[in-house]
C-alpha positions in Angstrom: -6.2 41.0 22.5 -4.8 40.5 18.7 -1.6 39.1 20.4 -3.2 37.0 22.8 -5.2 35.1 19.7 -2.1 35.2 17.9 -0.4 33.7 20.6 -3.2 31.0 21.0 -3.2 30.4 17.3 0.9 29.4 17.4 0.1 27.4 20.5 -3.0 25.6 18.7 -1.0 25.2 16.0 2.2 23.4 17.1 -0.1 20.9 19.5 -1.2 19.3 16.8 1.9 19.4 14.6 3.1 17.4 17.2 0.1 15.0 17.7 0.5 14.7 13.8 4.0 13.6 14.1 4.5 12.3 16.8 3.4 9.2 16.3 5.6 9.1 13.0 8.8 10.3 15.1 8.0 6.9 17.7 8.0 4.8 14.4 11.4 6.1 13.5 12.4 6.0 17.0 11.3 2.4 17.2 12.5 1.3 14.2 16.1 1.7 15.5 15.8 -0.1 19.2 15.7 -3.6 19.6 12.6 -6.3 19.7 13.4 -6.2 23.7 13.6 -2.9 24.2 10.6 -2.1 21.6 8.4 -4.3 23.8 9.4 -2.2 27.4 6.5 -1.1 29.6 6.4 1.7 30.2 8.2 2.6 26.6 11.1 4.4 26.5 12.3 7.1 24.9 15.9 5.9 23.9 17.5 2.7 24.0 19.7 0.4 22.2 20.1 1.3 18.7 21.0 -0.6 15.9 20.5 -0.9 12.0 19.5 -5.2 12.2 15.9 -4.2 12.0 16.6 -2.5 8.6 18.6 -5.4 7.3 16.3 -7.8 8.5 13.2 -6.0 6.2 15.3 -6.3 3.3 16.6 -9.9 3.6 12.8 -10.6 3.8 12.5 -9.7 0.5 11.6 -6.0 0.8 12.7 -4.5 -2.4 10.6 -7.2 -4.4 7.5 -5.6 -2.9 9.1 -2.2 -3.4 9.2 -2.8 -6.7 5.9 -3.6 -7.4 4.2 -1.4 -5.2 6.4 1.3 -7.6 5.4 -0.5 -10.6 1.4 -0.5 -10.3 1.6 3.3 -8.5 3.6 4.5 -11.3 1.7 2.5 -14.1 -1.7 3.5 -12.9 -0.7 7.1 -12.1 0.1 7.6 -15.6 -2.8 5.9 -17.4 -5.3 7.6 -15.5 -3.1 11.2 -16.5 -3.7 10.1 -19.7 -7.1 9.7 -19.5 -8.3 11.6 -17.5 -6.7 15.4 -18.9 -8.5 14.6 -22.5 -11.6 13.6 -20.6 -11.8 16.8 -18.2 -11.0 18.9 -21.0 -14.2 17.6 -22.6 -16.0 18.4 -19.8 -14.9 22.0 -18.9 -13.3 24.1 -21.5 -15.1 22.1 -24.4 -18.3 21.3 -22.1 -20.7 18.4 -23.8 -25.0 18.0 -23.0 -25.7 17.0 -19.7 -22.3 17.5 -18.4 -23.3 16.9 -14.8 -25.2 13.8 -15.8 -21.5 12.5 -17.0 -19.7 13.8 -13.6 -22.6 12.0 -12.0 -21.7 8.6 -13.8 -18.2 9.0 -12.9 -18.7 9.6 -9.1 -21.1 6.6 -9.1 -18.5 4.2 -10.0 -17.0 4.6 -6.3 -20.4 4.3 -4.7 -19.5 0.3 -4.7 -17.6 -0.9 -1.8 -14.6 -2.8 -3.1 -15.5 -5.5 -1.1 -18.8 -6.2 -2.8 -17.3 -6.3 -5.9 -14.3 -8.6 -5.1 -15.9 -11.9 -5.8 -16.2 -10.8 -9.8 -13.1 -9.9 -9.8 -11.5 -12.6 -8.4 -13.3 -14.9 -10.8 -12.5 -13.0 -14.4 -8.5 -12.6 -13.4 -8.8 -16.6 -12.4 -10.8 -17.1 -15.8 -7.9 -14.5 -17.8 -4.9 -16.4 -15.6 -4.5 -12.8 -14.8 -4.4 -13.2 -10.6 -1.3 -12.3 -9.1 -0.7 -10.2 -12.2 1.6 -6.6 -11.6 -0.4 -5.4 -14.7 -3.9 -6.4 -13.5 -3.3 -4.7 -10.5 -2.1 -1.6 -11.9 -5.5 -1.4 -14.4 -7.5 -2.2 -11.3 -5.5 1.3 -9.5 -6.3 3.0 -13.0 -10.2 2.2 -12.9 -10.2 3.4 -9.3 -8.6 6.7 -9.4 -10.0 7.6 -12.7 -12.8 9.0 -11.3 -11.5 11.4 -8.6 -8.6 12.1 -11.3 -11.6 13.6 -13.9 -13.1 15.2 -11.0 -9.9 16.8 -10.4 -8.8 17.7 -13.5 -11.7 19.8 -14.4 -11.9 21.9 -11.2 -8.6 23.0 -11.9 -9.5 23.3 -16.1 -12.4 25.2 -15.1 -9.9 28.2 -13.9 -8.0 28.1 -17.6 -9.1 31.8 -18.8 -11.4 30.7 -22.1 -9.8 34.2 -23.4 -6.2 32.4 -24.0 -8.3 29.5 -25.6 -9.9 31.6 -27.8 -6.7 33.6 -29.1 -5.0 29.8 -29.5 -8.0 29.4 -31.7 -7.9 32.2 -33.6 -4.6 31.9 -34.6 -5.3 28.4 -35.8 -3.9 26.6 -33.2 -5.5 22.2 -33.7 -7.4 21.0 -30.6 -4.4 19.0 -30.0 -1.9 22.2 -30.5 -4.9 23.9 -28.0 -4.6 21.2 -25.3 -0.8 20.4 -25.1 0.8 23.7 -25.5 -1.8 26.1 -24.2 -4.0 24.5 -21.7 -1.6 21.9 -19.5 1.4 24.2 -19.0 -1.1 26.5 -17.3 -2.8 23.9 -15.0 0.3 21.2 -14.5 0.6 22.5 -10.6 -3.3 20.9 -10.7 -1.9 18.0 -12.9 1.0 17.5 -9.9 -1.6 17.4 -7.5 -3.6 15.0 -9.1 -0.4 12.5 -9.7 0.3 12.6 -6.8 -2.9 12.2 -4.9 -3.4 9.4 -7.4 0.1 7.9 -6.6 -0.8 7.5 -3.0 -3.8 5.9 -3.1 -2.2 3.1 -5.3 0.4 2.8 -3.0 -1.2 3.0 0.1 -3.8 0.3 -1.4 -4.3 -2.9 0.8 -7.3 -4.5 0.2 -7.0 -5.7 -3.4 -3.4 -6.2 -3.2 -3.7 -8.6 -0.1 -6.9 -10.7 -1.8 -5.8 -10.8 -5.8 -1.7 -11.3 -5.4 0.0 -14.2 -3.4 3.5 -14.0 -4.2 4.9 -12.5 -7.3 2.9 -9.3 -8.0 2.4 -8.3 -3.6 3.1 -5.1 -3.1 4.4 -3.0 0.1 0.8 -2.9 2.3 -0.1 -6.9 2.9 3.8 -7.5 3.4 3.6 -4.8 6.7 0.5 -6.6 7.7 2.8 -10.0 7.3 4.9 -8.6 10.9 1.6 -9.7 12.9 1.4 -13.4 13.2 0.6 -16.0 15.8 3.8 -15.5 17.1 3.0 -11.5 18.2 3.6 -8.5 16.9 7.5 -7.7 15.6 7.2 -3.7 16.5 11.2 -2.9 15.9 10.9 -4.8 12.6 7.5 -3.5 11.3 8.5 0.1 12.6 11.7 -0.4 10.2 9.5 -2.1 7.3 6.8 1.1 7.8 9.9 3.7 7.5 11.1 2.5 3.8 7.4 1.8 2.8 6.8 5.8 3.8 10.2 7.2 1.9 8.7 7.1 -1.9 5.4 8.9 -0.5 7.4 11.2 1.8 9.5 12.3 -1.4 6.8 12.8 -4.0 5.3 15.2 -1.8 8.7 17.0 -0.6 9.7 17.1 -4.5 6.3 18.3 -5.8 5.2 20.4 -2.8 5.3 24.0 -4.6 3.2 22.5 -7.7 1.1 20.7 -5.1 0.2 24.0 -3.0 -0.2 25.5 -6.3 -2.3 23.2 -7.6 -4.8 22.4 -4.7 -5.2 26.1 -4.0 -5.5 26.4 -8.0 -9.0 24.2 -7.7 -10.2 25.1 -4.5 -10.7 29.3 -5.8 -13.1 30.4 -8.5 
C-alpha cells in the first residue's frame, strides 16, 4: 500500500510538472518555427526552424526595453532592501507600541487597486514633467513592493535567536554594528528571497508601465502586448520576444535558488 501511494505521488507529481511546463516548452518550441508554420491547425510539434524570429525582436528595439525593464527592477529592488531591512528590524527584534497597528498600515497601502489610483498619478508626473520617466517608474515599483518587502523581512527577522542579539549587545556592539554584522548575515537566504520576489514583480509589471511610459522609459511587458495588432497575432515573433523577456527572471531564480529555498522555508517555520 506504501508503494502504491508512492507510486501515485511520482505519477501526481510529474502530471503537473508537465502541465506546468509545457506550455513554456511550446513557447520555446514556437519561438523557433516560422509565422506559417506557427499558425498550422492542428499545431505541430516540429517544423521549420530558424533564428529570424530572434533577430527580428531585437531589430525592433528589444534591448531598449530590456534595459529599462532592468533599470526600474534593479533600482526598485534595492530601495525597497534598503528600506525595508531597517524598518522590519524595528518591528521584530526591536518591536515598537502597537506593532500590529503599523503592519496593518503597511498592508492597507495595497488594498487600492492600481487602477483607481492611476488618474492621480498620471496628473502629478504630468505636473513634475516626470511621465515617461525610468526613475518615476522605478519609485512607483519601490512604493509597491515596500509593503510585502516589510512583511517579509520580519517573518524571517522574527526567527533571528534574540540570545545572539543580546551577546552583540553585551559586548558593546552599536545598533548599527548589531544590524549589519550580526543580524543580516543570519537572515540574507530571507533577504534573497525577498529580492527576488520583489525583482519579479517589477519586472513582470504591466499595468503602469503601459499607461505612464510611451516611448523612452517602456519596459519589456507593453512591448510583448505590442505583437497583437489589427493585423493578428505574430505567435513565432511574440514566442521569441517572451523567451528573452523570461531569461533575466529564469536566472535570478536558477542563481539564488539555495538562498531562496532557504529563505522561504526560513519564514514559513516558527
Amino acid at each position: 500500500m506504501r508503494a502504491f501511494r508512492a507510486g501515485l505521488l511520482t505519477a501526481v507529481t510529474w502530471i503537473l510538472v508537465l502541465l506546468f511546463f509545457g506550455p513554456i516548452a511550446w513557447m520555446l518550441l514556437t519561438s523557433f518555427k516560422t509565422e506559417q508554420a506557427a499558425a498550422y491547425i492542428p499545431p505541430t510539434l516540429f517544423g521549420p526552424f530558424t533564428l529570424d524570429n530572434y533577430i527580428a525582436v531585437f531589430d525592433r528595439g528589444m534591448g531598449a526595453y530590456l534595459a529599462n525593464s532592468f533599470i526600474a527592477s534593479v533600482t526598485s529592488t534595492l530601495i525597497v532592501l534598503a528600506l525595508a531591512i531597517p524598518c522590519a528590524y524595528g518591528l521584530s527584534i526591536r518591536p515598537i507600541a502597537k506593532v500590529t497597528d503599523v503592519l496593518f498600515f503597511f498592508i492597507s497601502t495595497r488594498f487600492l487597486p492600481i487602477a483607481a489610483s492611476l488618474i492621480p498619478l498620471y496628473f502629478i508626473l504630468l505636473a513634475l514633467g516626470l511621465l515617461d520617466n525610468i526613475s518615476a517608474l522605478s519609485w512607483l515599483y519601490v512604493a509597491i513592493n515596500l509593503p510585502i518587502a516589510v512583511w517579509m523581512m520580519r517573518s524571517f527577522l522574527t526567527e533571528v535567536p534574540v540570545e545572539i542579539i543580546e551577546a552583540a549587545q553585551i559586548d558593546g556592539a552599536s545598533l548599527r554594528t548589531e544590524l549589519v554584522r550580526v543580524v543580516l548575515p543570519i537572515v540574507m537566504p530571507g533577504i534573497a528571497a525577498v529580492a527576488l520576489i520583489c525583482f519579479i514583480f517589477s519586472w513582470n509589471e504591466y499595468f503602469l508601465a503601459s499607461i505612464l511610459t510611451s516611448d523612452t522609459a517602456r519596459t519589456v511587458p507593453p512591448f510583448l502586448a505590442s505583437f497583437v495588432d489589427g493585423r493578428g497575432q505574430f505567435l513565432a515573433v511574440l514566442s521569441a520576444a517572451s523567451t528573452v523577456a523570461v531569461l533575466p527572471v529564469v536566472a535570478a531564480g536558477w542563481l539564488a535558488q539555495k538562498q531562496l529555498v532557504r529563505g522561504l522555508a526560513m519564514g514559513a517555520v516558527k
